[in-house]
C-alpha positions in Angstrom: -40.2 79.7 29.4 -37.4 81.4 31.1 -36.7 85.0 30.5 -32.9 86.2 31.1 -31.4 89.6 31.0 -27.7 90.5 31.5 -25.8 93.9 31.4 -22.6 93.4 31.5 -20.6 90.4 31.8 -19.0 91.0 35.1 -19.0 89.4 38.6 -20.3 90.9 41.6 -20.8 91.8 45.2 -24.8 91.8 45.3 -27.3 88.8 44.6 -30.8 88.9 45.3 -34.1 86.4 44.4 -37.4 85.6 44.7 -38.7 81.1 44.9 -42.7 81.4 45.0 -42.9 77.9 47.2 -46.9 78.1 46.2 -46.0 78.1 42.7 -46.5 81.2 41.7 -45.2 83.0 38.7 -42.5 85.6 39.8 -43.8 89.5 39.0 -40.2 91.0 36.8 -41.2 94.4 38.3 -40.3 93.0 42.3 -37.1 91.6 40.8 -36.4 95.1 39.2 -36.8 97.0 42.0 -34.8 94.6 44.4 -31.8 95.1 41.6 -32.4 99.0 42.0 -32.5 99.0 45.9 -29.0 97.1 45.4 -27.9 99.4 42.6 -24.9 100.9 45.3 -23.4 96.9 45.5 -22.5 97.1 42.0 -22.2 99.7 39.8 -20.8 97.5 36.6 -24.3 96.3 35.5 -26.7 94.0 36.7 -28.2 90.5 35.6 -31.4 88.5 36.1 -33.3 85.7 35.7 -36.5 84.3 36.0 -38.5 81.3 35.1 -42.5 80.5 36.2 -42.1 80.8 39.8 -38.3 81.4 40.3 -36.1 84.7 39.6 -32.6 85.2 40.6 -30.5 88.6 40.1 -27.2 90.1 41.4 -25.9 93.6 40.9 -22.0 93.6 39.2 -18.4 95.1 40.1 -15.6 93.7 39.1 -13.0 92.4 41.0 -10.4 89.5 40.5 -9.4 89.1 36.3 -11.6 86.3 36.2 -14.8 88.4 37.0 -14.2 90.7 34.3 -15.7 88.4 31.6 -18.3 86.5 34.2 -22.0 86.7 33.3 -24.5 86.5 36.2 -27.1 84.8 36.9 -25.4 81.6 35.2 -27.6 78.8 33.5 -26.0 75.8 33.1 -25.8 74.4 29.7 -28.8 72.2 30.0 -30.5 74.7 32.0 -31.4 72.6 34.8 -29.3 74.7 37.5 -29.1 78.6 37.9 -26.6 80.2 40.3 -26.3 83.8 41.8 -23.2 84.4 43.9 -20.8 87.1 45.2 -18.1 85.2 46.0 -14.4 84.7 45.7 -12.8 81.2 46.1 -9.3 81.0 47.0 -8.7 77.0 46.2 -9.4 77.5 42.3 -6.4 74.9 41.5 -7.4 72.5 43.9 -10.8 72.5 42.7 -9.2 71.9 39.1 -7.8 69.0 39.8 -11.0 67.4 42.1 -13.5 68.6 39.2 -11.4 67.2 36.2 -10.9 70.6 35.1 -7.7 71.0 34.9 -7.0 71.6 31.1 -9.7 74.6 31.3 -7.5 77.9 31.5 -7.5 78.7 35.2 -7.8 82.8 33.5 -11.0 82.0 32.5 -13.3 80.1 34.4 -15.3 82.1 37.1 -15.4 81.4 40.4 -19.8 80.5 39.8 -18.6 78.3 37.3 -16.6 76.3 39.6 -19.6 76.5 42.7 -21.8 75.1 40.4 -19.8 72.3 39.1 -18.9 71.6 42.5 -22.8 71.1 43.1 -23.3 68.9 40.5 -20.9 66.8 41.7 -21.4 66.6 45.8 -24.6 68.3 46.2 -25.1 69.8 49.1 -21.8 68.9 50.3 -20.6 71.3 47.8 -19.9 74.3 50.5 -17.5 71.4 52.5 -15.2 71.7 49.3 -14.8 75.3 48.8 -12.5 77.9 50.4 -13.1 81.7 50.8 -15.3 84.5 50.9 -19.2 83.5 49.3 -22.4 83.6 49.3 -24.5 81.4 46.6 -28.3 80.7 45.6 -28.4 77.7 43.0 -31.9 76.6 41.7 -31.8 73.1 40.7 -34.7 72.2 38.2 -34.4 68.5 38.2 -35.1 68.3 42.4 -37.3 71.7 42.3 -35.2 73.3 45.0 -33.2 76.1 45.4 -30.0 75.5 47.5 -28.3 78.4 49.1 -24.8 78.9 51.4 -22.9 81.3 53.6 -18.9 81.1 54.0 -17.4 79.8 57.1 -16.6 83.2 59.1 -19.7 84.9 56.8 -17.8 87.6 55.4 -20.4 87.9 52.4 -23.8 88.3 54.0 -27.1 86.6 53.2 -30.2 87.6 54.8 -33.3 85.7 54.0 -37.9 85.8 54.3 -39.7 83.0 54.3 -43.0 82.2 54.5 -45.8 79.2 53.6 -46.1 80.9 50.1 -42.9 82.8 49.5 -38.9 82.8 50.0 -36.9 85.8 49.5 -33.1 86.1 49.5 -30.8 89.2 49.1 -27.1 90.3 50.5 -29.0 93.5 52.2 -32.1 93.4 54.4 -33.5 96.5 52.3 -33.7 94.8 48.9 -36.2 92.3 50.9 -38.2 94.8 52.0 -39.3 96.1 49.0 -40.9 93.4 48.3 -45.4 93.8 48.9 -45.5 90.8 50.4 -42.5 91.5 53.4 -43.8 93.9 56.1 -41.5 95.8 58.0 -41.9 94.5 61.7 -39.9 95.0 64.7 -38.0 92.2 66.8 -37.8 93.3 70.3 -35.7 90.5 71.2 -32.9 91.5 69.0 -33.6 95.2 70.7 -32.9 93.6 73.6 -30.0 91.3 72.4 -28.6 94.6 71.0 -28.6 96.9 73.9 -26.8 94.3 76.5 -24.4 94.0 73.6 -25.4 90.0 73.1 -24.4 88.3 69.7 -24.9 84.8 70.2 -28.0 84.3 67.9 -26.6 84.4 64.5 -29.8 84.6 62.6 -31.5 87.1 64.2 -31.9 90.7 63.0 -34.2 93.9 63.9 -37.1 92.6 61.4 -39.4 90.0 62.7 -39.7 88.0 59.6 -36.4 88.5 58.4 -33.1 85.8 59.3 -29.2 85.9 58.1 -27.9 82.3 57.3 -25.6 81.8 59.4 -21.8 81.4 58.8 -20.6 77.9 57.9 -24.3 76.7 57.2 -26.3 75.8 53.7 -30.5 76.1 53.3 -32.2 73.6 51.1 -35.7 75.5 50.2 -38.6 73.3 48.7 -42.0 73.3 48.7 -42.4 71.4 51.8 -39.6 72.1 53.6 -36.5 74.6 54.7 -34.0 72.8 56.2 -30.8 74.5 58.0 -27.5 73.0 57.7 -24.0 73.3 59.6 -21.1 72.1 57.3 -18.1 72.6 58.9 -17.5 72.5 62.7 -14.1 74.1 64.2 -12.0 71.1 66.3 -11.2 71.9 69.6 -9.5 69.1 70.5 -7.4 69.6 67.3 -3.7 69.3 68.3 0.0 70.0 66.4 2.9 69.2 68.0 6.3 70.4 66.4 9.4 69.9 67.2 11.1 73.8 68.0 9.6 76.9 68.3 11.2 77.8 64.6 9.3 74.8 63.3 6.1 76.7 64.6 7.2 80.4 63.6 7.6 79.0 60.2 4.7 77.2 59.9 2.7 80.3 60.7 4.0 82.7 58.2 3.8 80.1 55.2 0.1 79.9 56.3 -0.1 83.4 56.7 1.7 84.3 53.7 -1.0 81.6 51.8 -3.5 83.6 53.4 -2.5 86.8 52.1 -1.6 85.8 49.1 -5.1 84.3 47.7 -6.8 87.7 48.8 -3.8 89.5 46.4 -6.2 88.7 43.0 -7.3 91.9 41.7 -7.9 92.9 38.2 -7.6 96.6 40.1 -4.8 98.2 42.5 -4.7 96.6 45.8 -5.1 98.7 48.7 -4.5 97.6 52.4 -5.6 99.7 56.2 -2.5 100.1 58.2 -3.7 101.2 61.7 0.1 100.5 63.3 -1.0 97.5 65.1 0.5 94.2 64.8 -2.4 92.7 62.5 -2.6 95.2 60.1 0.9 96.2 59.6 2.1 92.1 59.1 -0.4 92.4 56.3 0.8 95.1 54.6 4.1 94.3 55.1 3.4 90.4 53.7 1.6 92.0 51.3 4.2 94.2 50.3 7.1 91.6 50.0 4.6 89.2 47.8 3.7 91.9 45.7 7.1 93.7 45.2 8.6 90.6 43.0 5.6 91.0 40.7 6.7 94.3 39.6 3.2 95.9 41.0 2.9 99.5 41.9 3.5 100.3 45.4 1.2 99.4 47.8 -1.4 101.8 48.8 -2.3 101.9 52.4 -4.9 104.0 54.2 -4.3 105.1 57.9 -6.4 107.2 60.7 -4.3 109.9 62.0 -5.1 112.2 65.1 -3.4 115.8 65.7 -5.8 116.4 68.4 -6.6 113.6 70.1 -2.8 112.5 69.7 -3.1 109.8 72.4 -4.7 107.6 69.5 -2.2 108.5 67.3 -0.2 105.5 65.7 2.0 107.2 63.5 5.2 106.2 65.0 4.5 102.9 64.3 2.6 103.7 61.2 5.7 105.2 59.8 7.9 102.5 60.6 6.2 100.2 58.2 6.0 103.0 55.3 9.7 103.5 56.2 10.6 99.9 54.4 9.6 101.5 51.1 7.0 99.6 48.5 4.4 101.7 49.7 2.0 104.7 49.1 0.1 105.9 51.9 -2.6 107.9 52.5 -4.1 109.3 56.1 -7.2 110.3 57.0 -8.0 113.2 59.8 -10.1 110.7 61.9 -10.4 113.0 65.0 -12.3 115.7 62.3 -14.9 113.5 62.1 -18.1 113.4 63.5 -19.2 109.5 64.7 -22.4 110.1 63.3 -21.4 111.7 60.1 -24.0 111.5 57.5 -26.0 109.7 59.9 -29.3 109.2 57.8 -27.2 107.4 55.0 -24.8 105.6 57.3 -28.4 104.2 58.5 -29.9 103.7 54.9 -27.2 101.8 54.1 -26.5 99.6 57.3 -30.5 98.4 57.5 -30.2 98.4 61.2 -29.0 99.9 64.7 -25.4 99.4 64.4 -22.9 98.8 67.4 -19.8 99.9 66.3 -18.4 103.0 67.6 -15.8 103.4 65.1 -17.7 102.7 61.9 -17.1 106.6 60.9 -13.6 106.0 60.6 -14.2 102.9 58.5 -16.4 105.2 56.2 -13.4 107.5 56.0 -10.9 105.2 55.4 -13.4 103.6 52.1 -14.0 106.9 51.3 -9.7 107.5 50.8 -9.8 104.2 49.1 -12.3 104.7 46.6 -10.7 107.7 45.4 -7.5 106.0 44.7 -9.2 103.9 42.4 -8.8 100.9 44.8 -11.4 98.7 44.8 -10.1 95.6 47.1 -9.0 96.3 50.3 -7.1 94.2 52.8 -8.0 94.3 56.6 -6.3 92.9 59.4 -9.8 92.7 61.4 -9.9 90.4 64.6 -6.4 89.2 64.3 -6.8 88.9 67.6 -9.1 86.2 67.7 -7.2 84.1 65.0 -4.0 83.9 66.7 -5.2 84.4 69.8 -3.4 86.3 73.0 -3.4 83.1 75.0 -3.9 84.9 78.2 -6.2 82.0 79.8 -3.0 79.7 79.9 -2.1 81.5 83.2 -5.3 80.4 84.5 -4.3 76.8 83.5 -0.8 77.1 85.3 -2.4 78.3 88.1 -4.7 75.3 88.1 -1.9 72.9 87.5 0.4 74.3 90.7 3.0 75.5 88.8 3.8 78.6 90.3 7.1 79.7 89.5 6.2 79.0 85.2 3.0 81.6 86.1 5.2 84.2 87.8 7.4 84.4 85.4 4.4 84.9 82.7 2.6 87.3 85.2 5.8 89.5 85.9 6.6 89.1 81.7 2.9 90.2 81.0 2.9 93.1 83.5 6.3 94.6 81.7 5.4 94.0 78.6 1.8 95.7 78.7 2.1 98.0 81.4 -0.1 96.1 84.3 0.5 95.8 87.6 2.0 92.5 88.4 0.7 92.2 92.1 -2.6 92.8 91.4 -2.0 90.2 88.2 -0.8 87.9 90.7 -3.4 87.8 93.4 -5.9 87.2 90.9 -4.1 84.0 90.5 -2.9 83.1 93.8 -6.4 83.3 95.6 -9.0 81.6 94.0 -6.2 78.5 92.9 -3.5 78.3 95.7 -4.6 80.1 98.9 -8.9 79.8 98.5 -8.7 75.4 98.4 -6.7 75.5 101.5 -7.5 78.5 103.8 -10.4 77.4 106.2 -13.7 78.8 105.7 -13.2 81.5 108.5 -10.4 82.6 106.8 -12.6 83.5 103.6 -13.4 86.7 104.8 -10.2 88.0 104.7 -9.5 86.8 101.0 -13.1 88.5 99.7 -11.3 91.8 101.1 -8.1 91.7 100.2 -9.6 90.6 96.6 -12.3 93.9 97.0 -9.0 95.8 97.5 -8.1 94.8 93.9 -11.4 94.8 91.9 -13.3 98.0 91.5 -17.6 97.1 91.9 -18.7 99.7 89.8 -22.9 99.7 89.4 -23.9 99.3 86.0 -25.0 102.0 83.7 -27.4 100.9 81.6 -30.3 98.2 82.6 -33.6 96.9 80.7 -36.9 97.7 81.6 -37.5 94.2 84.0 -41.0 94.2 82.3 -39.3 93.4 78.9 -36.6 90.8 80.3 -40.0 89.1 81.7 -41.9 89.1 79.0 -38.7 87.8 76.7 -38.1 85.4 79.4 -34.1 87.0 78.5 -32.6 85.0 81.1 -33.7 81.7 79.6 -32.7 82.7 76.4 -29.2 83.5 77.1 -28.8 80.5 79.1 -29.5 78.3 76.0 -27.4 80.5 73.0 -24.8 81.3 75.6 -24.6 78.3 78.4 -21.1 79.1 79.2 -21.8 82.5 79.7 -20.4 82.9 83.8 -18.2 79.8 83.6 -14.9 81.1 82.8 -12.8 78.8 80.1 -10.8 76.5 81.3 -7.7 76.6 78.9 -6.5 78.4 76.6 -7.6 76.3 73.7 -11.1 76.2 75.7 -11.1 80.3 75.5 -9.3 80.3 71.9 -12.1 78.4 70.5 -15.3 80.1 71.9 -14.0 83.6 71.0 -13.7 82.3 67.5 -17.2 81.0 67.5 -18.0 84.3 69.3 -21.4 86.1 67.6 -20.0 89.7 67.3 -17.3 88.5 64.1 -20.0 87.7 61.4 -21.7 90.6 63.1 -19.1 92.8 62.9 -18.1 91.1 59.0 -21.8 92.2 58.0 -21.6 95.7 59.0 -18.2 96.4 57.7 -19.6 95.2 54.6 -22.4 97.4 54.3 -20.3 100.4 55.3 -17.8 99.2 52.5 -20.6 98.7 49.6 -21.0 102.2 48.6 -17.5 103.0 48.1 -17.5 100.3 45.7 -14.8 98.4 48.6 -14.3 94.7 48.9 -13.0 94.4 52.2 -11.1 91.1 52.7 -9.3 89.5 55.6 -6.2 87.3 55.9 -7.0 86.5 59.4 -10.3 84.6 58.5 -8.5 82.4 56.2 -10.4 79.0 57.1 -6.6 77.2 57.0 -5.1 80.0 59.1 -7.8 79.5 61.5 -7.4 76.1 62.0 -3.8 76.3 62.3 -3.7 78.6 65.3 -6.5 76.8 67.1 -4.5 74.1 66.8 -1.7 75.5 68.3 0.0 74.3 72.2 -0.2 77.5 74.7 3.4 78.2 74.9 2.9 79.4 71.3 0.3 81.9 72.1 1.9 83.3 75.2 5.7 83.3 76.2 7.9 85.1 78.2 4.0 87.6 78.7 4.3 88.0 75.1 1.1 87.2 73.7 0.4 85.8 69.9 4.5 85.0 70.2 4.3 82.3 67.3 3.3 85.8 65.2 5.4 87.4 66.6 8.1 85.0 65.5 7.1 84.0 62.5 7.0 87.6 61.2 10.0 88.3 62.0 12.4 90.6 59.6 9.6 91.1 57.8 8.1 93.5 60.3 9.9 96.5 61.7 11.0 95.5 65.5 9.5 98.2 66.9 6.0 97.2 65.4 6.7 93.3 66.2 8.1 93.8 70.1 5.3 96.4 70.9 2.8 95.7 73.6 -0.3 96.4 73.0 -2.0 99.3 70.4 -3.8 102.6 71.0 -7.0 102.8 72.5 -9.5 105.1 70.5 -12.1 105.6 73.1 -10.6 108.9 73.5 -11.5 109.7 70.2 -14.6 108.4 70.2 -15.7 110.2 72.9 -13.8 113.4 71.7 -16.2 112.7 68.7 -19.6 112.6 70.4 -18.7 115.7 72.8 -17.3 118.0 70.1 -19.2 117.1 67.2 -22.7 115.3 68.7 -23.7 117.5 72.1 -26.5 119.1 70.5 -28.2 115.9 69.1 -28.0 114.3 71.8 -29.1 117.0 74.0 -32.2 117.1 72.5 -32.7 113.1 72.3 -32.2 113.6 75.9 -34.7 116.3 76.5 -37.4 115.7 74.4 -37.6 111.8 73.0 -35.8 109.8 75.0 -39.0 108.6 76.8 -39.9 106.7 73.2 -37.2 104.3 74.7 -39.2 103.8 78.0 -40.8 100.1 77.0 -36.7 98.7 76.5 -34.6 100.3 79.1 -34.5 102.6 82.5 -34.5 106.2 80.9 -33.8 107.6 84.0 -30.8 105.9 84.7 -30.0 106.6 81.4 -30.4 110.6 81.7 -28.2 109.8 84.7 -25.1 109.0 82.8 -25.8 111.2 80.4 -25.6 114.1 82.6 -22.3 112.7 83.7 -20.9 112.9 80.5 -22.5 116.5 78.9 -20.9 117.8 82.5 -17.3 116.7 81.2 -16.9 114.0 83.5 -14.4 111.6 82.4 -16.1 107.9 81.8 -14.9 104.9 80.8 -15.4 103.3 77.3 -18.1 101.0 78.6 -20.3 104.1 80.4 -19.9 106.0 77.2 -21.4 103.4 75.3 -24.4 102.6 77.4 -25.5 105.9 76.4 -24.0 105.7 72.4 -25.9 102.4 72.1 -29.4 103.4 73.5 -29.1 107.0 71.6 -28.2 105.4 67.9 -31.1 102.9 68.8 -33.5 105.5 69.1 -31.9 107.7 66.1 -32.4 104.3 63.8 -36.5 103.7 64.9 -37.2 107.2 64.6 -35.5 106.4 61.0 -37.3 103.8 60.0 -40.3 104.5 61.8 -40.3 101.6 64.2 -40.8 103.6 67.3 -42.3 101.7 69.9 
């Protein structure tokens, strides 16, 4: 008999369960305390479910209207299916209409309501039919299998045990770990994937026995079998061909504007990061102009200021946007702010070692957020990746001979961005015009001149070779990474591996984390699925023209960003800040790391080396970003073990 609890009838951003594949009957108690360890995720209420040897739970915050009367876990009528999911779908009419739904008050009808219908009618095909941000368990009594899925970017995270006897599922890697049966067991291969900053294996994480589905895949779990699935592939051969460069600028913003539009439903006020850049100010700005006609309050957006470290300071360009009026904006001192601030709770909450450098900004900004009352947040992350800078079609000009079309990108590039275009050049002209033809005792002479424009600098941070051995590391990056010193060949070729690129579900899955406590949903116009496939699909002279990179952007948003925000090259760097960070607010930690523990680190990396750098950098030296963090990503490594008590 099944046993069902609800508090509240809300959606929200937490689900959590427990399929006993031996057959089993599920303890409520390990149910409870998995709700509890997610009680952060969802402050609304909490639901939960079990029957004999199945239970499924979520924590609850609401979030679009919809959610506000949506009970979770849902049982179907019949009861044969059950379905946990934090998700938000962003083709609700178009499912309408394939479901036969359309009569039933699109107001009304929750986003699990639709998943599920859309699994009763294609299966596990379901996920191919669905657009937007989710993450789903569905037990399914009649086949005595739980299905589960994992958007296509994997914005909402879904980290998974399994066993002979057991499979556990939850959106945080602590509410698994609760459980008796899940032992808390290091993975030295993602310590090693972590420290040489490699993101190519999408499944793994620190715990031995514990996975992530990966983006843009579905699990079937039975009693004899868990089987993997990939639903949906990006097209790199994908082509559109349009007839002017209007037709293209066009085409982008009514994607764009599509794709921040469906990430505009909120039953609460809308809030949106404005850094300055050229991502996140064309989504405030689109946001703005979409909202305006609605009669909503102004926009609240939430920017990182620096009166100290005022070389990271966007302000100019921040101002700019807040100048067009529709918004309300709110800043946050980020150079008064520690990068380790509240360190043992940033590290409760994230579940493991975490990369990003600027994650205490982040905090800051969710922090400013949350106290505005806002609970969805729009975030121009990666819009790099999406539209993509197009840089590599130089390469292919190069390739093709066409010399003058390449100069005039190289010299366009170099003003625009502040690079020098003869050393822009040479990289060009050597390897594809002067290296084929040159005889081989002229070869010399081009390996100097090209030493006279690349700086060999000796690496500042290395494995212990007895761990690479013993991982066989080589091998391993060779098969998740087989491209991984063969430069792409076009700029479609480059375009679509960074968009397959590890670090963005990595990066989604911290941000998330770091978002949950505030009670944030963090959501991203640039991982729009449609956008995506749009700009992929794009010719080069619509990534890069004239050296401007992204130009169909560029174009497309044009009087809807201020010029000075839509002709800038470039944005801020906030190493400096960073690094500010660690040296005013960090020196005596890591002094004593140094000093006294840093030999716990001795079976994963060359300590020595790394007392080296660190020398350099207590001493005032000026490093670059990447020395910095061979000694920020070691040093947080060891912070985390010593955390969790996973020292070595």
């Amino acid at each position: 008999m099944s046993n069902y609890i609800v508090v509240k009838q809300v959606t929200m951003s937490g689900i959590f369960g427990i399929y006993h594949r031996d057959g089993r009957f599920i303890k409520r108690e390990n149910l409870i305390q998995m709700s509890n360890t997610l009680e952060h995720r969802g402050t609304d209420g909490s639901g939960l479910w079990c029957d004999g040897s199945v239970g499924l739970g979520d924590r609850l915050l609401w979030s679009t209207p919809e959610s506000i009367l949506e009970q979770q876990p849902l049982v179907e009528q019949s009861g044969d299916y059950v379905i946990t999911a934090d998700t938000r779908l962003d083709n609700r009419e178009e499912l309408f209409s394939l479901l036969n739904l359309q009569e039933t008050s699109s107001t009304t009808l929750w986003d699990s309501q639709l998943i599920l219908a859309a699994y009763k009618k294609w299966g596990q095909h379901c996920p191919q039919y669905l657009l937007g941000d989710f993450a789903f368990a569905i037990w399914d009594r009649r086949k005595q299998q739980l299905f589960c899925a994992r958007d296509h970017f994997g914005v909402k995270p879904f980290y998974y045990f399994r066993s002979a006897r057991t499979f556990a599922w939850a959106t945080e890697i602590k509410a698994i770990l609760c459980l008796p049966e899940v032992s808390p067991r290091l993975n030295e291969v993602k310590v090693a994937d972590y420290l040489i900053s490699f993101f190519e294996d999408k499944a793994i994480t620190f715990y031995q026995d514990i996975l992530r589905l990966p983006p843009a895949h579905s699990l079937i779990v039975n009693p004899t079998e868990i089987r993997l699935n990939k639903y949906w592939f990006l097209d790199p051969n994908s082509e559109l061909r349009l007839k002017s460069d209007r037709d293209y600028a066009e085409a982008f913003r009514e994607h764009f504007s599509t794709a921040v539009n469906c990430r505009l439903r909120s039953a609460f006020p809308i809030g949106s990061l404005l850094s300055g850049g050229l991502d996140s100010s064309s989504i405030t700005c689109m946001a703005r102009q979409l909202l305006t006609p609605r009669g909503k309050t102004p926009l609240k957006t939430f920017s990182a200021i620096f009166d100290t470290v005022t070389q990271c300071d966007e302000r100019k360009f921040i101002q700019a946007v807040v100048a067009q009026g529709g918004i309300e904006p709110h800043y946050v001192p980020a150079d008064q702010m520690s990068p380790l601030s509240d360190f043992e709770q940033v590290f409760w909450h994230q579940d493991e070692a975490f990369y990003a450098p600027n994650l205490f900004m982040h905090s800051g900004l969710y922090r400013a957020a949350c106290q505005q009352g806002v609970r969805v947040l729009l975030d121009g992350f990666d819009g790099d990746t999406t539209v993509s800078h197009g840089v590599t079609y130089m390469t292919e000009l190069a390739r093709q001979g066409k010399w003058l079309a390449l100069t005039r990108e190289v010299r366009g590039f170099a003003h625009n961005y502040n690079r020098d275009p003869k050393k822009m050049l040479w990289k060009y002209v050597w390897p594809y015009g002067l290296a084929p033809i040159v005889p081989s005792i002229g070869q010399r002479l081009g390996r100097k001149l090209t030493r006279k424009f690349q700086e060999q600098k000796p690496p500042t941070l290395k494995l212990n070779p007895v761990l690479v051995q013993r991982l066989d590391l080589q091998e391993r990056i060779q098969q998740l990474q087989p491209y991984r010193n063969s430069p792409a060949q076009t700029a479609k070729e480059a375009h679509y591996r960074r968009l397959n690129w590890g670090v963005i579900p990595f990066s989604l899955e911290v941000v998330d984390r770091a978002a949950a406590p505030w009670g944030i949903e963090p959501r991203y116009p640039f991982f729009d699925k449609r956008l995506v496939e749009f700009c992929l699909s794009l010719p080069p002279q619509q990534k890069i023209s004239r050296g401007w990179t992204r130009m169909v952007m560029r174009r497309g948003m044009n009087e809807i960003l201020p010029p000075e925000v839509q002709w800038r090259g470039g944005k801020s760097d906030l190493s400096p800040n960073f690094h500010h960070g660690l040296r005013t607010f960090e020196r005596e930690r890591f002094d004593n790391l140094i000093q006294e523990e840093i030999d716990l680190l001795e079976p994963y990396i060359d300590i020595v080396l790394l007392r080296e750098t660190y020398q350099r950098f207590a001493a005032g030296e000026t490093m670059s970003d990447s020395d910095v963090m061979s000694i920020w990503k070691p040093l947080t490594l060891l912070i985390w073990l010593k955390h969790t008590g996973l020292v070595p």
